[in-house]
PQR file with spaces between the fields and no chain letter, atoms N, CA, C, O and H, PARSE charges and radii, in Angstrom:
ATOM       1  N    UNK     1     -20.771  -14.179    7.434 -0.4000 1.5000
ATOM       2  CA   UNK     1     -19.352  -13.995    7.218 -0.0000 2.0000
ATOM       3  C    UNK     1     -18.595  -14.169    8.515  0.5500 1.7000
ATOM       4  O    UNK     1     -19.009  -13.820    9.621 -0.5500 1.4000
ATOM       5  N    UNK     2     -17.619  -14.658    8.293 -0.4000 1.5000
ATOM       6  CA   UNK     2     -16.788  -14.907    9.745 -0.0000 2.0000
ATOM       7  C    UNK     2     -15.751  -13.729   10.001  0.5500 1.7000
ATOM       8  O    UNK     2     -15.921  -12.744    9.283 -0.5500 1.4000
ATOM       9  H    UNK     2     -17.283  -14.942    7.394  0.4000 1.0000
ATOM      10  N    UNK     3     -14.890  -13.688   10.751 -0.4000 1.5000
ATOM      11  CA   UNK     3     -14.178  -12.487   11.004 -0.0000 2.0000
ATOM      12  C    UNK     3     -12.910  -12.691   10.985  0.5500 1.7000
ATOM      13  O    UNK     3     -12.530  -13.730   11.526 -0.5500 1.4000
ATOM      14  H    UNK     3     -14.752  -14.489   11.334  0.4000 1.0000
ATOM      15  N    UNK     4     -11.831  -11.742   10.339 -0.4000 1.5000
ATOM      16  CA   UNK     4     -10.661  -12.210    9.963 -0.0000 2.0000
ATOM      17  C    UNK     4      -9.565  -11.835   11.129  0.5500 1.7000
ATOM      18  O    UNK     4      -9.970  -10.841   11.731 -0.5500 1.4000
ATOM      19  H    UNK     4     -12.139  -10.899    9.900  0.4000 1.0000
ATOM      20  N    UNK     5      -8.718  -12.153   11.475 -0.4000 1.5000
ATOM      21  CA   UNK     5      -7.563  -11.803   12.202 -0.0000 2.0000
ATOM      22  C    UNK     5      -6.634  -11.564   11.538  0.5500 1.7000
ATOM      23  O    UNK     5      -6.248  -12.391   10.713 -0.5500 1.4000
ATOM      24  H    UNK     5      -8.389  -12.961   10.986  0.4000 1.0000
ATOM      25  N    UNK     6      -5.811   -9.984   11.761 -0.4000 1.5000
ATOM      26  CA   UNK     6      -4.859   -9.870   10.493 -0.0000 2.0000
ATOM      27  C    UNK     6      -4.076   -9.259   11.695  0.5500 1.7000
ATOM      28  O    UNK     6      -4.533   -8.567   12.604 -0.5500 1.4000
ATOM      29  H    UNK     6      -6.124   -9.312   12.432  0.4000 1.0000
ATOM      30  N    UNK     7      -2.523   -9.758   11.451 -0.4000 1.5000
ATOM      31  CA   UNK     7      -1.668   -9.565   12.026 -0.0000 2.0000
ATOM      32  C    UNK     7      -0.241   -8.972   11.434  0.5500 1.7000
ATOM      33  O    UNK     7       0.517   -9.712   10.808 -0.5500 1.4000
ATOM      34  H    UNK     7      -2.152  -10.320   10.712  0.4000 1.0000
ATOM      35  N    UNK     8       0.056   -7.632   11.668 -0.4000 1.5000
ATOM      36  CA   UNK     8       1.223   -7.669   10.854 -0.0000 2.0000
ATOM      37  C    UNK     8       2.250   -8.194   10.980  0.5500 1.7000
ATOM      38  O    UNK     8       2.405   -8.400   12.184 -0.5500 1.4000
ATOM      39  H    UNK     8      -0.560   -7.030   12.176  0.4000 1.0000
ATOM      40  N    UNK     9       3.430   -8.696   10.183 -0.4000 1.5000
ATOM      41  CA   UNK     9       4.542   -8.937   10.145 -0.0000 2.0000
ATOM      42  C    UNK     9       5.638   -8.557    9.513  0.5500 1.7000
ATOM      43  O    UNK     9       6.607   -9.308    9.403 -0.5500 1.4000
ATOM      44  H    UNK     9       3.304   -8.528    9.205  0.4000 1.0000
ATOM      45  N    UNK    10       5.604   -7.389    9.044 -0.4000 1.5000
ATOM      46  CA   UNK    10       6.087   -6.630    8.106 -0.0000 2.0000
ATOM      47  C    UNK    10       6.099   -5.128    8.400  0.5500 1.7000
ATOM      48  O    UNK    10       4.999   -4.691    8.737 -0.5500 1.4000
ATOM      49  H    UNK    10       4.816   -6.779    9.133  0.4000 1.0000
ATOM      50  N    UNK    11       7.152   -4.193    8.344 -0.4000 1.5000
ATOM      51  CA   UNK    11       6.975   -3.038    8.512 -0.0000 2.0000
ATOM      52  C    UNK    11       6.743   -2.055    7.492  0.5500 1.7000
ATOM      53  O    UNK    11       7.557   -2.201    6.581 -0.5500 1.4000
ATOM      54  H    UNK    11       8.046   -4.548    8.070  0.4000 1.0000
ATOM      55  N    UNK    12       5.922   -1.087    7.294 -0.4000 1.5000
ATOM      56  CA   UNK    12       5.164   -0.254    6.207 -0.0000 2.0000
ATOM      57  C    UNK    12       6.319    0.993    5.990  0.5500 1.7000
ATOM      58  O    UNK    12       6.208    1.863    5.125 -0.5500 1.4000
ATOM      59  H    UNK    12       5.261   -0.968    8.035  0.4000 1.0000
ATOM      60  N    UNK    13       7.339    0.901    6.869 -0.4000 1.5000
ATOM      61  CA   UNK    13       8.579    2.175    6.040 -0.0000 2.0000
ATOM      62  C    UNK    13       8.801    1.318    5.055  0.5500 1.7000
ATOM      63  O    UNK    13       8.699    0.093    4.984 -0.5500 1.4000
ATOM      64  H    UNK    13       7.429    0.195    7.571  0.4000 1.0000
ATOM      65  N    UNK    14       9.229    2.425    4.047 -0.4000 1.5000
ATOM      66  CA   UNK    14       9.765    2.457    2.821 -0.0000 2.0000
ATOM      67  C    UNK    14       8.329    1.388    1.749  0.5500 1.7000
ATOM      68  O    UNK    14       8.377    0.817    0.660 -0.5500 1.4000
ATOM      69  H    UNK    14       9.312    3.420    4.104  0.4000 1.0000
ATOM      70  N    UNK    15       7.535    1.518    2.495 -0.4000 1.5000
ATOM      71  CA   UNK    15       6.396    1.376    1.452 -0.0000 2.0000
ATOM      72  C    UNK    15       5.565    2.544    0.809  0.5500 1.7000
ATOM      73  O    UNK    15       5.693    3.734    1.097 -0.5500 1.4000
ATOM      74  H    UNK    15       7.496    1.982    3.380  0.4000 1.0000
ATOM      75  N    UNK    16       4.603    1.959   -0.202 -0.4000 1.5000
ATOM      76  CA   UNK    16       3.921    3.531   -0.781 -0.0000 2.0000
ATOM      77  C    UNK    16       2.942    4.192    0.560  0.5500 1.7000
ATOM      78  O    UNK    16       2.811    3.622    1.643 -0.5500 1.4000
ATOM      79  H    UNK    16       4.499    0.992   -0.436  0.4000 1.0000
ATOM      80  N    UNK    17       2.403    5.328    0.240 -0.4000 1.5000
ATOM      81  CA   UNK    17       2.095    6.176    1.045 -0.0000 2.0000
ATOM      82  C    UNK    17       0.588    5.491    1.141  0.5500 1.7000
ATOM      83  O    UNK    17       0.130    5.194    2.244 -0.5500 1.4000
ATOM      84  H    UNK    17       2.509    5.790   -0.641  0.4000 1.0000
ATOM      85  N    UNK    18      -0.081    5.279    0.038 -0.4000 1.5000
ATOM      86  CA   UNK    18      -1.436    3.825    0.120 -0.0000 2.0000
ATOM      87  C    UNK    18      -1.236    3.097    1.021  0.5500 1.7000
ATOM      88  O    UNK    18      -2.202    2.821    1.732 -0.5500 1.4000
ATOM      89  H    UNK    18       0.292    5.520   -0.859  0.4000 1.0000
ATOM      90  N    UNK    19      -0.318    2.690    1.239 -0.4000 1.5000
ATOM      91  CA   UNK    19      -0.146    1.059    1.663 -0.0000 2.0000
ATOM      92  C    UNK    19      -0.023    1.658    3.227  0.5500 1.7000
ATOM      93  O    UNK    19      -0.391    1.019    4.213 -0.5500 1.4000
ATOM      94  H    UNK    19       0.467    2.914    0.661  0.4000 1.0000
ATOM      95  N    UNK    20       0.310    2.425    3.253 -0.4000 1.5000
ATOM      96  CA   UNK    20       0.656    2.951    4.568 -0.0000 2.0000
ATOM      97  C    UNK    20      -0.502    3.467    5.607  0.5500 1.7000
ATOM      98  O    UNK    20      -0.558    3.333    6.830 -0.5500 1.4000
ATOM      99  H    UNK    20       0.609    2.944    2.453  0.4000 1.0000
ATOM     100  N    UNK    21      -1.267    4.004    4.836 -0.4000 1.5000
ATOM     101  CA   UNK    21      -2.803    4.963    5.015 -0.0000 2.0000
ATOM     102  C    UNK    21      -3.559    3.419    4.958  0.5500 1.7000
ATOM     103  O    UNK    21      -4.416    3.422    5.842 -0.5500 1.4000
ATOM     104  H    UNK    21      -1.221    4.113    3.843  0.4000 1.0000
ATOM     105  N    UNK    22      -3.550    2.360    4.377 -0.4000 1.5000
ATOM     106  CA   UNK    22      -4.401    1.059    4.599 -0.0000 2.0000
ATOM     107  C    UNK    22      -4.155    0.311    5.600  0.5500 1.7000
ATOM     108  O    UNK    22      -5.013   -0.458    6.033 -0.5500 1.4000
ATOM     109  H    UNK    22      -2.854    2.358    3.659  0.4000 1.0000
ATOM     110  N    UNK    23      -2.730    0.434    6.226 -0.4000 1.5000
ATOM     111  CA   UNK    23      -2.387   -0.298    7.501 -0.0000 2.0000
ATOM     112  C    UNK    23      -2.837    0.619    8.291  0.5500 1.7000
ATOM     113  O    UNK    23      -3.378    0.062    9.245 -0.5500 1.4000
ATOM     114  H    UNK    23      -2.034    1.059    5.875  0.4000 1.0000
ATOM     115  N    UNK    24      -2.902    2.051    8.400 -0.4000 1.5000
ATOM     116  CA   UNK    24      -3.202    2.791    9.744 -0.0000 2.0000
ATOM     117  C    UNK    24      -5.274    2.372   10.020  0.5500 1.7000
ATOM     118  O    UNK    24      -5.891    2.171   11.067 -0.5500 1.4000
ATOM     119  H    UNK    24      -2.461    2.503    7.625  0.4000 1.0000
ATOM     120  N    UNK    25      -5.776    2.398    8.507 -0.4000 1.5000
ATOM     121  CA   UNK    25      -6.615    2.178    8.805 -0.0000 2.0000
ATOM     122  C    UNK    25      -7.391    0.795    9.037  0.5500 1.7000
ATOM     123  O    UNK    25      -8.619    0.872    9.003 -0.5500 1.4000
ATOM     124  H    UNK    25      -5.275    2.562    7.657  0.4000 1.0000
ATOM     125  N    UNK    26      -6.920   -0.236    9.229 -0.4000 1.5000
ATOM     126  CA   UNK    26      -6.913   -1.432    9.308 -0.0000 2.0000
ATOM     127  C    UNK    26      -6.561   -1.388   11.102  0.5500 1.7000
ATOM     128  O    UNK    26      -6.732   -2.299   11.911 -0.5500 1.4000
ATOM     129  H    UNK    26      -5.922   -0.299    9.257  0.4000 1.0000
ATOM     130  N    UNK    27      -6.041   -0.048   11.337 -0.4000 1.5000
ATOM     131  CA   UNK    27      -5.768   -0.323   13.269 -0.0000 2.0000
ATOM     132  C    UNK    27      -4.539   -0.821   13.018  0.5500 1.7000
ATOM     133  O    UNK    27      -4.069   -1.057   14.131 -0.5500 1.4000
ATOM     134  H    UNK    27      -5.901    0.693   10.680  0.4000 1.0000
ATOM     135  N    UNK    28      -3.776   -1.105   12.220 -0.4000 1.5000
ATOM     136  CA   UNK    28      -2.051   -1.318   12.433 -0.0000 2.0000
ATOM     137  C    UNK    28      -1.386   -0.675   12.847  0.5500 1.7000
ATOM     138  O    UNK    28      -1.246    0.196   11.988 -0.5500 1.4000
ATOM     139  H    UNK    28      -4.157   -0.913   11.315  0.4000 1.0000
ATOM     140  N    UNK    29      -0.570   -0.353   13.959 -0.4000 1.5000
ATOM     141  CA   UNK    29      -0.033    0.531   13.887 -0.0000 2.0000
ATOM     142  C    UNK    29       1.887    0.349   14.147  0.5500 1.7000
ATOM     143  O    UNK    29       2.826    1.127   13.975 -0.5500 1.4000
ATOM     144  H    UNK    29      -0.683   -1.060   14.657  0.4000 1.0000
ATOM     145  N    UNK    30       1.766   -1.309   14.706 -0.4000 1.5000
ATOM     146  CA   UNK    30       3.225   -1.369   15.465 -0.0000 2.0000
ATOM     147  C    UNK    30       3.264   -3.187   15.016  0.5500 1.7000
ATOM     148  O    UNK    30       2.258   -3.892   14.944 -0.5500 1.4000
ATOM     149  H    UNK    30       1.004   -1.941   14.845  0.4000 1.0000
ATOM     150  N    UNK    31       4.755   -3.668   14.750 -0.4000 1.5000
ATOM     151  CA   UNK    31       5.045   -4.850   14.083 -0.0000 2.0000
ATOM     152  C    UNK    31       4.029   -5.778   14.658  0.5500 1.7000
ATOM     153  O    UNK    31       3.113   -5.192   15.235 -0.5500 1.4000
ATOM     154  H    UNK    31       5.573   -3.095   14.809  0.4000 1.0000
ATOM     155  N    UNK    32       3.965   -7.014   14.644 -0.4000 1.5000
ATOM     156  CA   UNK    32       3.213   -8.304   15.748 -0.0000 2.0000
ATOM     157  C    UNK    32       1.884   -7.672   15.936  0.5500 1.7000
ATOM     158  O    UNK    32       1.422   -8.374   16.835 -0.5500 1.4000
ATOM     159  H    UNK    32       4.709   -7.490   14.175  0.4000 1.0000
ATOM     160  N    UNK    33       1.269   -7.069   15.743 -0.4000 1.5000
ATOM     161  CA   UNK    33      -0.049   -6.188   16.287 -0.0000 2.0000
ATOM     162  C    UNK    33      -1.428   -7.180   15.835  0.5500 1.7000
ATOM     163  O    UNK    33      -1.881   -7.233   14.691 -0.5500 1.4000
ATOM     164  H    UNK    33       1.644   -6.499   15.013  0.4000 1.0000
ATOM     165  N    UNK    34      -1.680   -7.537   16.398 -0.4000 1.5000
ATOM     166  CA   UNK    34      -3.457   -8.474   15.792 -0.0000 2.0000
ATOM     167  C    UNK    34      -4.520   -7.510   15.799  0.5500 1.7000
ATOM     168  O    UNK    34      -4.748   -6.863   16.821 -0.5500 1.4000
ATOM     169  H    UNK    34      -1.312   -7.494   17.327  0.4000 1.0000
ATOM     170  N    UNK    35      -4.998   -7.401   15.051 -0.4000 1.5000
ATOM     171  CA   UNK    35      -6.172   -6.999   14.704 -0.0000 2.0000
ATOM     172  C    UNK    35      -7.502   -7.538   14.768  0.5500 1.7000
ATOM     173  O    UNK    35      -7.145   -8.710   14.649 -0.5500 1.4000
ATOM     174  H    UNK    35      -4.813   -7.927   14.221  0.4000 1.0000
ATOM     175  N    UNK    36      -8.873   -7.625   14.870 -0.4000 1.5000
ATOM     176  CA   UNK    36     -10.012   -8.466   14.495 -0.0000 2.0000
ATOM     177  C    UNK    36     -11.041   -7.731   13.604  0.5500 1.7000
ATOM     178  O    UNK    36     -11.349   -6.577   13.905 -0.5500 1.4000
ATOM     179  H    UNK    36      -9.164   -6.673   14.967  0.4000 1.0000
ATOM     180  N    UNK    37     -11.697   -8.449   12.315 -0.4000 1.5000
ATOM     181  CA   UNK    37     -12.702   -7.080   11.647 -0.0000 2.0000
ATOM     182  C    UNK    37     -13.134   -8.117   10.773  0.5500 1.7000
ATOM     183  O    UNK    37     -12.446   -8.962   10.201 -0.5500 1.4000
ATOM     184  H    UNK    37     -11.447   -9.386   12.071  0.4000 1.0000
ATOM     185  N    UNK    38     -14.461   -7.925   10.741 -0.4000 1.5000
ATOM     186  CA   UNK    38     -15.623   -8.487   10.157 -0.0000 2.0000
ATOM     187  C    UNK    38     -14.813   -8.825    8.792  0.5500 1.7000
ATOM     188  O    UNK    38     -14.037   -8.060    8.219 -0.5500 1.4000
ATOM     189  H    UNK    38     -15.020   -7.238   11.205  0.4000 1.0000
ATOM     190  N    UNK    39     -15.269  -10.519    8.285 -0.4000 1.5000
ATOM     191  CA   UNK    39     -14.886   -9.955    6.831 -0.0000 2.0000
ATOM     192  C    UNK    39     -15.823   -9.689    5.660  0.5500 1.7000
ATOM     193  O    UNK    39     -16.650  -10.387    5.073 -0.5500 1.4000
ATOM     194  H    UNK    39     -15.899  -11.140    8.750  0.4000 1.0000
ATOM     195  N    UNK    40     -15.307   -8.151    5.498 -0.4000 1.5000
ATOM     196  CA   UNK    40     -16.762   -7.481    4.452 -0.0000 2.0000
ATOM     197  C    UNK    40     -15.757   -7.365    3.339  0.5500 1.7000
ATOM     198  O    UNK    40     -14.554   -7.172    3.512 -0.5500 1.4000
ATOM     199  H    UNK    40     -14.635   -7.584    5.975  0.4000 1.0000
ATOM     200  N    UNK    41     -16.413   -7.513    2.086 -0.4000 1.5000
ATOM     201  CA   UNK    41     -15.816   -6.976    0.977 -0.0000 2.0000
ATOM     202  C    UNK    41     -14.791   -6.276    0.923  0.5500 1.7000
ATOM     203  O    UNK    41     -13.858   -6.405    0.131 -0.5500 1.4000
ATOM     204  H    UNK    41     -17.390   -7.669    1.945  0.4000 1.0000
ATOM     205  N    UNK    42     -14.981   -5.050    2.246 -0.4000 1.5000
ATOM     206  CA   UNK    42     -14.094   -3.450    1.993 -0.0000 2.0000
ATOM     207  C    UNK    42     -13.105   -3.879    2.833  0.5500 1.7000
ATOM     208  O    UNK    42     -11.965   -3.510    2.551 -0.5500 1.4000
ATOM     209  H    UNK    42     -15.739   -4.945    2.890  0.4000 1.0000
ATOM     210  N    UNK    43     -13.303   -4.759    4.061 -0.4000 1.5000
ATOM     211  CA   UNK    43     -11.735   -5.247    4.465 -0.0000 2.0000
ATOM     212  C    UNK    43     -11.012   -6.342    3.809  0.5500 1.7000
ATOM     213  O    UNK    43      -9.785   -6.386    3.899 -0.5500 1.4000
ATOM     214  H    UNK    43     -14.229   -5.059    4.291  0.4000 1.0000
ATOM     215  N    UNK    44     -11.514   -7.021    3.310 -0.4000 1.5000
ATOM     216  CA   UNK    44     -10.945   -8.173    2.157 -0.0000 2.0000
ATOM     217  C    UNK    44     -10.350   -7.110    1.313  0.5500 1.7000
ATOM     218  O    UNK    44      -9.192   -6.881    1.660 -0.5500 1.4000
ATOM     219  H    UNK    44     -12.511   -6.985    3.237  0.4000 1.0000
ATOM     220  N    UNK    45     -10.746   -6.401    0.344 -0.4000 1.5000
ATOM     221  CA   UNK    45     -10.220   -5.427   -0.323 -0.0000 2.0000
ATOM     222  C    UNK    45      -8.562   -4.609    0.090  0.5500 1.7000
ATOM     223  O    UNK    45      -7.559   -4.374   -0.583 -0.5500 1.4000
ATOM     224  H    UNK    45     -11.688   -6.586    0.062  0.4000 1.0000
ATOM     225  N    UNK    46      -8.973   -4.346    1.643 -0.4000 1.5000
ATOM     226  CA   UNK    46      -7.696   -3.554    1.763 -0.0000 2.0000
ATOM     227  C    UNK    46      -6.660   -4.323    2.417  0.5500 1.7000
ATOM     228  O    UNK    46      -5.491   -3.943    2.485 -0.5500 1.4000
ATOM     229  H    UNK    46      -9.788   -4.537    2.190  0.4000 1.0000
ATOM     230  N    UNK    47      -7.258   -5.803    3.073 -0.4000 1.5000
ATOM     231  CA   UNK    47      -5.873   -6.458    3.240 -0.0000 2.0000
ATOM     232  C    UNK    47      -5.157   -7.119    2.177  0.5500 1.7000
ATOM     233  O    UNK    47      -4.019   -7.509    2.440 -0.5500 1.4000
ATOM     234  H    UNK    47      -8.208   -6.111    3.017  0.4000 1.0000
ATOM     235  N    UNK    48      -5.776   -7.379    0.642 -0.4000 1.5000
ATOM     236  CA   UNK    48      -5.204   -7.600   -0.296 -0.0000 2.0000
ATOM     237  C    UNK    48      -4.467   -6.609   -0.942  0.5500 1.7000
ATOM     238  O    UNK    48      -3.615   -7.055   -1.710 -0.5500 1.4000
ATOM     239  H    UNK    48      -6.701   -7.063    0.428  0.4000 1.0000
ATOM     240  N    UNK    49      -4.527   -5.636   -0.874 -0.4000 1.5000
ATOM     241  CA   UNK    49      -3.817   -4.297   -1.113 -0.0000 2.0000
ATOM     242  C    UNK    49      -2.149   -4.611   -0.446  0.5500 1.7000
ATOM     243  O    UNK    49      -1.145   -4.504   -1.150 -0.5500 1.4000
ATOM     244  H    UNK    49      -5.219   -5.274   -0.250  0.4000 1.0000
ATOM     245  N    UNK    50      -2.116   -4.971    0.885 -0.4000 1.5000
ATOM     246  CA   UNK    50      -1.175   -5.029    1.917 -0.0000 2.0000
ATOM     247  C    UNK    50      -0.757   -6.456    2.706  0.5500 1.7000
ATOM     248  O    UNK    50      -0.297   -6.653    3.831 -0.5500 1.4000
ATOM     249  H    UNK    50      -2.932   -5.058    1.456  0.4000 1.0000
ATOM     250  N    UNK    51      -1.242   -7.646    1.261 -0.4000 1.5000
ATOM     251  CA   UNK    51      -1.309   -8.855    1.790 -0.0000 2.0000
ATOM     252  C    UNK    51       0.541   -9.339    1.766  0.5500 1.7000
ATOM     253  O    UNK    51       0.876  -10.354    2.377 -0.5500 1.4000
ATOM     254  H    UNK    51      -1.615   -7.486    0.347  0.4000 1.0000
ATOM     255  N    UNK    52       1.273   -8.754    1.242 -0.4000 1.5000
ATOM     256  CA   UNK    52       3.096   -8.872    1.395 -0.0000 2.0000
ATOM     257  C    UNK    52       3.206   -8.129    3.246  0.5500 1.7000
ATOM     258  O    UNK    52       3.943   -8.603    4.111 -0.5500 1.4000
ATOM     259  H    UNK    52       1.001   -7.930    0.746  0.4000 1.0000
ATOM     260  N    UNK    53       2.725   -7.503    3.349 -0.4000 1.5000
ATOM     261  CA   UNK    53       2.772   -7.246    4.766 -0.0000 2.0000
ATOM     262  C    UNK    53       1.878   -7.309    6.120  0.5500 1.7000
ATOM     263  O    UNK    53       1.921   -6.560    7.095 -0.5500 1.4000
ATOM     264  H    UNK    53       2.126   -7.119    2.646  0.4000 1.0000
ATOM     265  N    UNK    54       1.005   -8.505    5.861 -0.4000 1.5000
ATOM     266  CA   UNK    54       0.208   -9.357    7.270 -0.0000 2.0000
ATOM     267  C    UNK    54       0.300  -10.134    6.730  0.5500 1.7000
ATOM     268  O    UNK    54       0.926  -10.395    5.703 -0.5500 1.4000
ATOM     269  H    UNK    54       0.970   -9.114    5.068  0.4000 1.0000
ATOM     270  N    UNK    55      -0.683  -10.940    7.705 -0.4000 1.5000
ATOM     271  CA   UNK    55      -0.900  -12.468    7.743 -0.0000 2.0000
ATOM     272  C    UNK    55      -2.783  -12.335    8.216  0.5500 1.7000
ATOM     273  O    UNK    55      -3.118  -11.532    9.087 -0.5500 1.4000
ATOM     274  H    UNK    55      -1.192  -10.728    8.540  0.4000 1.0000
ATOM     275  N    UNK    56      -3.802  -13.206    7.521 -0.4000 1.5000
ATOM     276  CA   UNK    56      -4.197  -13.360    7.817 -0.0000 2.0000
ATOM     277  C    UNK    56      -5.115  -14.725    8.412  0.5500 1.7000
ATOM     278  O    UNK    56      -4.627  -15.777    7.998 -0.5500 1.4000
ATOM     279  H    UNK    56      -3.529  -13.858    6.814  0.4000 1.0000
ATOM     280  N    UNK    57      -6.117  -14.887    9.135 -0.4000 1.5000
ATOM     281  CA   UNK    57      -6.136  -15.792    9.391 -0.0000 2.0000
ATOM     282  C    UNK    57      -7.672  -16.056    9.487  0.5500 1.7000
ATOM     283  O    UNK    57      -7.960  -15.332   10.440 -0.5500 1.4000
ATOM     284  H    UNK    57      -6.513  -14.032    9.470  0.4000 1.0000
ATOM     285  N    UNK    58      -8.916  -16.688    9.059 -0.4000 1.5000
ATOM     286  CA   UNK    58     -10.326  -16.707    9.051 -0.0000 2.0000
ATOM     287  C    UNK    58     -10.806  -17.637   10.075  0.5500 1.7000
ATOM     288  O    UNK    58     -10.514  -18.826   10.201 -0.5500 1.4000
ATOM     289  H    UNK    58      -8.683  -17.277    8.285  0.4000 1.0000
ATOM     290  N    UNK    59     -11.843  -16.680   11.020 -0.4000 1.5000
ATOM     291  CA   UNK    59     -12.782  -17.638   12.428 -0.0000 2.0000
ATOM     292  C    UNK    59     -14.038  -17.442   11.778  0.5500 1.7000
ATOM     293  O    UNK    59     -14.499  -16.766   10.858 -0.5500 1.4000
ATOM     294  H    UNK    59     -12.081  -15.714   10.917  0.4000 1.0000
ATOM     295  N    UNK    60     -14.457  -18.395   12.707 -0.4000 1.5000
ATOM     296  CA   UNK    60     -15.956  -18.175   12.579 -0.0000 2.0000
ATOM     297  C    UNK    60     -16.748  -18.131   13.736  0.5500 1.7000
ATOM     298  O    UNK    60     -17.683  -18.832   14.124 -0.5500 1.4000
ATOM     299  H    UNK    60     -14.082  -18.944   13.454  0.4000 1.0000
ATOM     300  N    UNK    61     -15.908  -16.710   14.417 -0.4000 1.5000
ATOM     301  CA   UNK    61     -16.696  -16.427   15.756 -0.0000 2.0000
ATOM     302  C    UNK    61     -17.871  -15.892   15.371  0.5500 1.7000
ATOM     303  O    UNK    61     -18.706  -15.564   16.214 -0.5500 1.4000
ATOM     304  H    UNK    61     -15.149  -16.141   14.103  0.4000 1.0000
């Protein structure tokens, strides 16, 4: 599996309290922010949850 880069672009006020608890745990914490994380099932899972607010992008480091 290659590893995804998810970057937000979107801010999580005035979203649900889920969506909010999936960006903190994804390491989001502040607008423009990149992230890097294996892609496993369980992070595929939660950036589709919160895919209106990143961007992602697939390597194959």
């Amino acid at each position: 599996m290659g590893k995804l880069v998810i970057k937000q672009i979107r801010s999580g006020i005035d979203q649900p309290k889920k969506q909010k608890l999936t960006l903190k745990a994804l390491g989001l914490r502040k607008m423009n922010q990149t992230v890097i994380h294996e892609g496993t099932p369980q992070i595929r899972g939660m950036v589709e949850k919160v895919k209106h607010l990143v961007t992602v992008t697939e390597t194959n480091e």
